[in-house]
Every structure is written in structure tokens, then in C-alpha cells.
MIMAR-45616 format. One record per residue (C-alpha): chain; residue in three letters; z negated, y negated, x; residue number from 1. Coordinates in Angstrom, 1 decimal, decimal comma, always signed. Layout:
N
- cadena residuo Z Y X num
- A Ala Z Y X NUM
...
This chain:
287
- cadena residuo Z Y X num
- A Unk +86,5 +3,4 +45,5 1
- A Unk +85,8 +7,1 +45,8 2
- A Unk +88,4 +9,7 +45,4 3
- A Unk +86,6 +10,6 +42,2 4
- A Unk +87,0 +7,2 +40,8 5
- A Unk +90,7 +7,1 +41,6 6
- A Unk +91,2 +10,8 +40,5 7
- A Unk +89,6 +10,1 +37,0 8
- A Unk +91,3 +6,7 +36,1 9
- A Unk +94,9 +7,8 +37,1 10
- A Unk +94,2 +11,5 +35,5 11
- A Unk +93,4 +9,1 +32,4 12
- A Unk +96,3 +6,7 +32,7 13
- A Unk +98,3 +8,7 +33,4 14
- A Unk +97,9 +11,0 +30,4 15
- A Unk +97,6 +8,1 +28,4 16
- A Unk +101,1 +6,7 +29,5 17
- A Unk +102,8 +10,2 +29,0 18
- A Unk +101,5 +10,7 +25,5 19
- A Unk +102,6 +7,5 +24,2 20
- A Unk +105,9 +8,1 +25,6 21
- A Unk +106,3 +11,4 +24,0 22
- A Unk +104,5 +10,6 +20,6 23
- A Unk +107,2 +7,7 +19,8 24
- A Unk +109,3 +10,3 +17,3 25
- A Unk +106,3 +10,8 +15,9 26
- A Unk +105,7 +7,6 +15,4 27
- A Unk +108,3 +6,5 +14,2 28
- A Unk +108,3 +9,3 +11,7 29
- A Unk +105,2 +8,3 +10,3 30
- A Unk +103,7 +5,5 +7,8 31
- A Unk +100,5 +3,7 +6,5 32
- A Unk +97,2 +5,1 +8,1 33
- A Unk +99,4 +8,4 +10,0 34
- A Unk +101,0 +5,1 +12,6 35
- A Unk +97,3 +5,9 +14,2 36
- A Unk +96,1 +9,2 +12,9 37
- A Unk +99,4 +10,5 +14,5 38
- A Unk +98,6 +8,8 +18,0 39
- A Unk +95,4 +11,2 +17,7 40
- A Unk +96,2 +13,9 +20,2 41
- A Unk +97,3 +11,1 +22,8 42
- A Unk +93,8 +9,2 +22,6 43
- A Unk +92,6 +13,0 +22,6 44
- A Unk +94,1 +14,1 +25,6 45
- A Unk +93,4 +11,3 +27,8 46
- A Unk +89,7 +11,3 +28,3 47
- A Unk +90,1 +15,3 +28,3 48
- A Unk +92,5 +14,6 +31,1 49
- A Unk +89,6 +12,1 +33,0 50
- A Unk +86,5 +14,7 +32,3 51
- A Unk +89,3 +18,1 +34,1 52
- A Unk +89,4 +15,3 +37,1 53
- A Unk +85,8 +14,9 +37,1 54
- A Unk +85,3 +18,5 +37,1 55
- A Unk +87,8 +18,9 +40,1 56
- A Unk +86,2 +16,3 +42,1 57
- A Unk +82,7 +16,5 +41,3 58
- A Unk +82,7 +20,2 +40,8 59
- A Unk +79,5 +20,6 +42,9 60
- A Unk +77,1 +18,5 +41,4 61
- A Unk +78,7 +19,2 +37,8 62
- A Unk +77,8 +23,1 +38,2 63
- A Unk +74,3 +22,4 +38,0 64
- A Unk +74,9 +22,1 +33,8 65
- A Unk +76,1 +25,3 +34,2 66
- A Unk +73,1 +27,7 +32,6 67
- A Unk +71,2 +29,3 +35,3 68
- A Unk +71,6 +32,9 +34,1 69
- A Unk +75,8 +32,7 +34,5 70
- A Unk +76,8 +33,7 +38,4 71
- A Unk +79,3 +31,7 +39,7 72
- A Unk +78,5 +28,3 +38,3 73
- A Unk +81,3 +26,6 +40,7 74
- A Unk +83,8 +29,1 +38,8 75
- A Unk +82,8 +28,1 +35,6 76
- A Unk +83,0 +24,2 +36,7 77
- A Unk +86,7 +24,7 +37,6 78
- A Unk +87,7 +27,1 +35,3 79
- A Unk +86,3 +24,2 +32,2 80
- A Unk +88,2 +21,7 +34,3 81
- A Unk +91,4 +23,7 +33,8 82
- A Unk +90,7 +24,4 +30,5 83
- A Unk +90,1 +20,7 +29,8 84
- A Unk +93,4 +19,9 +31,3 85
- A Unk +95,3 +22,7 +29,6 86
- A Unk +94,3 +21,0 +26,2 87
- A Unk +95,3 +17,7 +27,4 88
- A Unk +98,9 +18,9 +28,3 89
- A Unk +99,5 +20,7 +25,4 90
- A Unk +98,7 +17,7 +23,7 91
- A Unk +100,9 +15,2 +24,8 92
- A Unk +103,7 +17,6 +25,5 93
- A Unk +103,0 +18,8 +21,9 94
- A Unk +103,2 +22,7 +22,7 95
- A Unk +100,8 +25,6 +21,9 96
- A Unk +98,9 +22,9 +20,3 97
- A Unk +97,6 +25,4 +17,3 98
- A Unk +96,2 +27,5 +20,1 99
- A Unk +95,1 +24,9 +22,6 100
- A Unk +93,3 +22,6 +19,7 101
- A Unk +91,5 +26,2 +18,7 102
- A Unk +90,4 +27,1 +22,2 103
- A Unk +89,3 +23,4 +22,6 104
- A Unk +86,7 +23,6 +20,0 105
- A Unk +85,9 +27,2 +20,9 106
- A Unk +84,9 +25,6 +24,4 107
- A Unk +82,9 +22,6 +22,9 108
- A Unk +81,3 +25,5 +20,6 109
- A Unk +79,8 +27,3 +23,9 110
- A Unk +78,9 +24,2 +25,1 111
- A Unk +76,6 +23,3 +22,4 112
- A Unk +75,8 +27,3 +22,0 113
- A Unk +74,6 +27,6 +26,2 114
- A Unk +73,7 +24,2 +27,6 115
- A Unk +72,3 +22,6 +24,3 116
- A Unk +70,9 +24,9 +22,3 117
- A Unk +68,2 +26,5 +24,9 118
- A Unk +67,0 +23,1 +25,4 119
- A Unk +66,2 +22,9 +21,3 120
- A Unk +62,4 +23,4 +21,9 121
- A Unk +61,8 +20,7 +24,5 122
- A Unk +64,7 +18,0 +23,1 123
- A Unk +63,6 +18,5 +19,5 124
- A Unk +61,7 +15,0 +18,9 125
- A Unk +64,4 +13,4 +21,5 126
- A Unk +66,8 +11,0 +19,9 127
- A Unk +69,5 +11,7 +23,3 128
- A Unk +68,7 +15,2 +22,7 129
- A Unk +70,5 +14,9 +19,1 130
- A Unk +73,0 +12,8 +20,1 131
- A Unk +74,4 +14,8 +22,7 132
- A Unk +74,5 +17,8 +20,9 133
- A Unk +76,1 +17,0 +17,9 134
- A Unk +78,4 +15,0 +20,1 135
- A Unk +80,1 +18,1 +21,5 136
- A Unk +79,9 +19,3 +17,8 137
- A Unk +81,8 +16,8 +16,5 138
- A Unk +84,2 +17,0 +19,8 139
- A Unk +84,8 +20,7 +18,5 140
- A Unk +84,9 +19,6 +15,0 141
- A Unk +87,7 +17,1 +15,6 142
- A Unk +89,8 +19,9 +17,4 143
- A Unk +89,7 +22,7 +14,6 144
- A Unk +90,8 +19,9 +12,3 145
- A Unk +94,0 +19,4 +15,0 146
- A Unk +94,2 +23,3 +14,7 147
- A Unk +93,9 +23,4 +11,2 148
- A Unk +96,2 +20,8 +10,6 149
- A Unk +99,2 +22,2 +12,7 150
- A Unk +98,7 +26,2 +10,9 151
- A Unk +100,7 +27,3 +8,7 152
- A Unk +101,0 +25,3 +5,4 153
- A Unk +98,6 +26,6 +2,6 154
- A Unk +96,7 +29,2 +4,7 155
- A Unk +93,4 +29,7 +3,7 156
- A Unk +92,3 +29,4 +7,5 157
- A Unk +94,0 +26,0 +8,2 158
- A Unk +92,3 +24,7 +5,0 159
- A Unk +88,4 +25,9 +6,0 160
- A Unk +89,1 +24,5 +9,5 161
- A Unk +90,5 +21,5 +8,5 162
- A Unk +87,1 +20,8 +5,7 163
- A Unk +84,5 +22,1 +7,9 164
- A Unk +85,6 +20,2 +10,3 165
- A Unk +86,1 +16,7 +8,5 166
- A Unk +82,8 +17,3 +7,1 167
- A Unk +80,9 +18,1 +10,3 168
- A Unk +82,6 +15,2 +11,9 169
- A Unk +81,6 +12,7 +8,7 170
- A Unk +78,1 +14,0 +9,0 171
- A Unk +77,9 +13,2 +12,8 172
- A Unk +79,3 +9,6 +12,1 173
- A Unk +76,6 +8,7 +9,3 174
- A Unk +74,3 +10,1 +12,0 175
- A Unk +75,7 +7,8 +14,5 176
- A Unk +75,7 +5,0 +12,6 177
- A Unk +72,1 +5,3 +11,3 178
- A Unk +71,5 +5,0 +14,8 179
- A Unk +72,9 +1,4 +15,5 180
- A Unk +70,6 +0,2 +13,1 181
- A Unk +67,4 +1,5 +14,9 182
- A Unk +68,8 +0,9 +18,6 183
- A Unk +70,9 -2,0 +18,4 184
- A Unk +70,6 -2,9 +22,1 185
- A Unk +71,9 +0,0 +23,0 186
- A Unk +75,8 +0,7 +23,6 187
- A Unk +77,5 +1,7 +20,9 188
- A Unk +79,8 +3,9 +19,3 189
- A Unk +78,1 +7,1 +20,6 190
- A Unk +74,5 +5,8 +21,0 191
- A Unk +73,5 +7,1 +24,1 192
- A Unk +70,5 +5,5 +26,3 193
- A Unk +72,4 +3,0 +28,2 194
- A Unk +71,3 -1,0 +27,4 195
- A Unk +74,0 -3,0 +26,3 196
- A Unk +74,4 -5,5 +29,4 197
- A Unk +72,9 -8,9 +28,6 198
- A Unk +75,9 -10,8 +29,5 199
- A Unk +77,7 -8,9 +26,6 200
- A Unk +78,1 -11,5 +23,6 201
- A Unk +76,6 -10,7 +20,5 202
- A Unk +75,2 -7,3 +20,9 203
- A Unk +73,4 -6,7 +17,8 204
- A Unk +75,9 -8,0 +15,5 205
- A Unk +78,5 -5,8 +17,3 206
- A Unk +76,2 -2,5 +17,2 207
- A Unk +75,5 -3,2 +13,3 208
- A Unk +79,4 -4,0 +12,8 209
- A Unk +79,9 -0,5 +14,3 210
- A Unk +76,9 +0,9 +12,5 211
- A Unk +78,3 +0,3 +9,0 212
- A Unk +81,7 +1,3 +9,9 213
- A Unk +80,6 +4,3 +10,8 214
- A Unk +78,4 +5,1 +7,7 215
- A Unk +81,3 +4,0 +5,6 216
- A Unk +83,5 +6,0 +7,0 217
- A Unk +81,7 +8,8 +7,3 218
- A Unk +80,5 +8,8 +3,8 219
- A Unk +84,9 +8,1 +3,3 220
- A Unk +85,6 +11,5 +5,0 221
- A Unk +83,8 +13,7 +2,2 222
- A Unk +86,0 +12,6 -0,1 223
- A Unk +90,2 +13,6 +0,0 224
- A Unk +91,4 +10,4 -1,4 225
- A Unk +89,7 +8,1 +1,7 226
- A Unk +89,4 +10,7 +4,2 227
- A Unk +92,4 +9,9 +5,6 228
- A Unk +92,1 +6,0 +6,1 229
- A Unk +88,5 +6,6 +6,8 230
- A Unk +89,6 +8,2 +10,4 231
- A Unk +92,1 +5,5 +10,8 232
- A Unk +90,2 +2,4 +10,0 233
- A Unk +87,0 +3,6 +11,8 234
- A Unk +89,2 +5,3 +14,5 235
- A Unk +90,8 +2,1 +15,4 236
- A Unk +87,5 +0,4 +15,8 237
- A Unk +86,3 +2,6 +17,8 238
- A Unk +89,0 +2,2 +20,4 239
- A Unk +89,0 -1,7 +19,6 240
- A Unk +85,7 -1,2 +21,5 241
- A Unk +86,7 +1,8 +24,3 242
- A Unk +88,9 -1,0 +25,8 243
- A Unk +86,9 -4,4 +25,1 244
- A Unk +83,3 -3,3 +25,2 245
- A Unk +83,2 +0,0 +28,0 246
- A Unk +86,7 -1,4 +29,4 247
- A Unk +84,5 -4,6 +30,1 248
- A Unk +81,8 -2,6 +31,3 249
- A Unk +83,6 -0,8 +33,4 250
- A Unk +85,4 -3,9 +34,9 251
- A Unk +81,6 -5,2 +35,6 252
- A Unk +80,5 -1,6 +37,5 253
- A Unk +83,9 -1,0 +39,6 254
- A Unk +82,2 -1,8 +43,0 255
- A Unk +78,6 +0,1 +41,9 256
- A Unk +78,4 +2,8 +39,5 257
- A Unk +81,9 +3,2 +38,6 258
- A Unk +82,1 +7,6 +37,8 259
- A Unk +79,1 +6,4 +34,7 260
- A Unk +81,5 +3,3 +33,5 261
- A Unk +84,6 +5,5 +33,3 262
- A Unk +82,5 +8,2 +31,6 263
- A Unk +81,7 +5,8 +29,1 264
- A Unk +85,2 +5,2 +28,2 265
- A Unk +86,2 +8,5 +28,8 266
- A Unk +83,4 +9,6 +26,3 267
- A Unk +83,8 +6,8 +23,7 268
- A Unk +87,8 +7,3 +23,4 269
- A Unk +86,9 +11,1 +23,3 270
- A Unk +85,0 +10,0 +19,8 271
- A Unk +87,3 +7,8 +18,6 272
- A Unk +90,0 +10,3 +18,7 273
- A Unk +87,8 +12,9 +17,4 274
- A Unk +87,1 +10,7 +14,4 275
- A Unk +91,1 +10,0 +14,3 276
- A Unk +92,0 +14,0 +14,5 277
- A Unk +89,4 +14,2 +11,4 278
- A Unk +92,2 +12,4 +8,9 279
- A Unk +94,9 +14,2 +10,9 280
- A Unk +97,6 +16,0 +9,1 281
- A Unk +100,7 +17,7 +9,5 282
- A Unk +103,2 +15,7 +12,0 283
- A Unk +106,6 +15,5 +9,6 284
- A Unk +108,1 +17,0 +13,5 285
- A Unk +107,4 +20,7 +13,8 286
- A Unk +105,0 +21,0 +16,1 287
């Protein structure tokens, strides 16, 4: 395996390892649906903590996302790789989080604003197109929820962040899940253009099961009485198939593509914590 491979998957296990560690008062703290809403930051911080490796060891061929008209694109590729593992420390060490969730989303924001958006007129009738953008959308959704959640109690500012947020991040799952429906062969839980591999079991049950938990959910986030059980019950599926699904995946592409399995993980665990941060509310620790 490349240094790339091993960089990504113990910057990710790593992370994982620590967070859980350092969530447990937390944990312990909490009941019902926060046990897993308040494990959020943790599933968070790990893929963030795969993607900053990715950018460290793959920095050349990375900066060519980097939009043409910025100088410097190798300094940009590090500098989002720091930033991506900024967020993931703060995160599991549970520090600056107000500020590191806020600068999170303001990065996923610029994402969507300079790499997406100029590609509107030729991605427009392009399924992969939509799903990638309002990925990122919902990535930065999911953090000004975190940021929302850990402001000051009964600011008007936490509040906005913390609906706009849900909502955008409710919208993208309906979207998501509509999707299954239409492309059940393809992987699931973001719907991208990979095939599911035909030695998976059940594939179109699996991306219909994921489907209507996502519309359900979704639909569950609009309102404040479900919102919150929602994000756990759909957040738990969704890592249900991170491990089994992509972690089997993965296993299957260690020797060949490996860097596109991890991603997949990396990527799906990113959602699933995104849709976990959208239930997310105030720790009973001060944060």
C-alpha cells in the first residue's frame, strides 16, 4: 500500500480512536437519541481527519480542483488540509469548537461558491453535478448546526444557524433519497456514480431501505418534535452502512484502488455525521 493509503486510514483511525476516548463524559452524560447525536463531532472529525491526509499526500494532483484564476493552487491544497485537520482536533479535543464548527462550514461554503458553482451551466442537467454540490452544502450545513448548537443559549444567531441548517440538511436528505429510488444500483447513502459491486447481496432492497430512511427523516427534520431522533435514527443507518457496505468495499479494493474505497468511507461517514450534527444540541459538559 501507498503512503497515501497508510496516511489516510491511520489519520482516520486514529481520530476515530481519540474521539471516542474523549467523548465518554459525554456520553455518559447523555440519554435517549443524544447517546448518538452526542458521538456526532467524533464521526465528524474522522473522515475530516482522512480527507487533511489526503490533501498532504496527494497535494499535487488535488490542486488541480483548485479554480484556475487562484495563484498558488499547491498553497491552497495545504492550507485546506490544515484547515480540515484543525476542525478535526477541535473536535475530538472539544476546544474552540464554536469557532472551528463556523469556519468549517465557511470553508464548505467557498467550496460550493468557487469549484461548484462556475461549473452550474455545463453540470445543470447532470445528476453527479447535483449531488456533489449540495453534498458540500449539506457538509456546511451540518457544521453551523454544531456552531449553532454550542453559542450562547437563546441567541438569536445560534437559533438561525441551528434552523437553516437542519432544514438545508433535511432538504438534501429527501434529495438523496429520491435518488435511491431512480438509481438503485448505484452505491448508496450519497448517490454518487459508482455501481454497487455485484457480489454485494441485495443491492436494491438495501438502496430502497436507505432511500426511505432518508425521505423519512428528512421530512422528520422540519419538524422540532422528530428532528432530533430523525438525525439519530437515520444517522445510525447511515454508519450501519459506512462500515458494512464501503468497509466491505474497501476490504475488496485494498490491493487496487484503495485512495477511491477509503474516500467512500471517508465521504459516507462525513454524511452520516452531518445528518447526526443536524439533531445536535447542547452537550450537558461546557463545551
Amino acid at each position: 500500500m501507498t503512503v497515501e493509503v497508510w496516511g489516510m486510514m491511520c489519520a482516520g483511525a486514529a481520530t476515530l480512536v481519540a474521539g471516542l476516548v474523549l467523548v465518554r463524559p459525554r456520553f455518559r452524560a447523555a440519554t435517549g437519541a443524544d447517546k448518538i447525536l452526542v458521538l456526532a463531532p467524533v464521526f465528524e472529525a474522522a473522515p475530516l481527519a482522512i480527507f487533511a491526509a489526503e490533501h498532504f499526500t496527494d497535494a499535487r494532483d488535488l490542486m488541480q480542483i483548485v479554480p484556475k484564476w487562484l495563484p498558488g493552487p499547491l498553497f491552497w491544497t495545504y492550507l485546506v488540509g490544515v484547515a480540515l485537520a484543525a476542525a478535526a482536533l477541535s473536535f475530538i479535543a472539544w476546544r474552540c469548537v464554536r469557532w472551528a464548527a463556523s469556519l468549517l462550514a465557511l470553508l464548505f461554503l467557498i467550496i460550493v461558491a468557487t469549484v461548484d458553482l462556475p461549473n452550474l451551466s455545463q453540470g445543470l442537467h447532470d445528476r453527479i453535478f447535483w449531488t456533489l454540490t449540495v453534498r458540500e452544502l449539506s457538509f456546511a450545513s451540518g457544521a453551523m448546526v454544531l456552531a449553532g448548537s454550542v453559542g450562547a443559549l437563546g441567541n438569536m444567531g445560534s437559533k438561525a444557524l441551528i434552523a437553516i441548517g437542519r432544514r438545508i440538511v433535511g432538504m438534501v436528505m429527501v434529495f438523496y433519497g429520491i435518488e435511491h429510488f431512480f438509481f438503485s444500483h448505484n452505491v448508496v447513502g450519497v448517490p454518487l456514480e459508482k455501481m454497487t459491486p455485484a457480489w454485494m447481496p441485495a443491492p436494491v432492497f438495501i438502496a430502497y431501505f436507505v432511500g426511505t430512511t432518508l425521505v423519512i427523516a428528512g421530512i422528520g427534520l422540519f419538524f422540532e418534535r422528530t428532528a432530533r431522533m430523525a438525525a439519530a435514527g437515520c444517522g445510525a443507518v447511515l454508519l450501519v452502512i459506512t462500515v458494512f457496505f464501503y468497509g466491505a468495499i474497501l476490504i475488496a479494493q485494498i490491493h487496487g484502488d484503495a485512495v477511491e474505497g477509503i474516500n467512500y468511507v471517508g465521504d459516507t461517514m462525513l454524511f452520516a455525521a452531518t445528518v447526526l450534527l443536524a439533531g445536535f444540541q447542547r452537550p450537558m459538559e461546557k463545551s
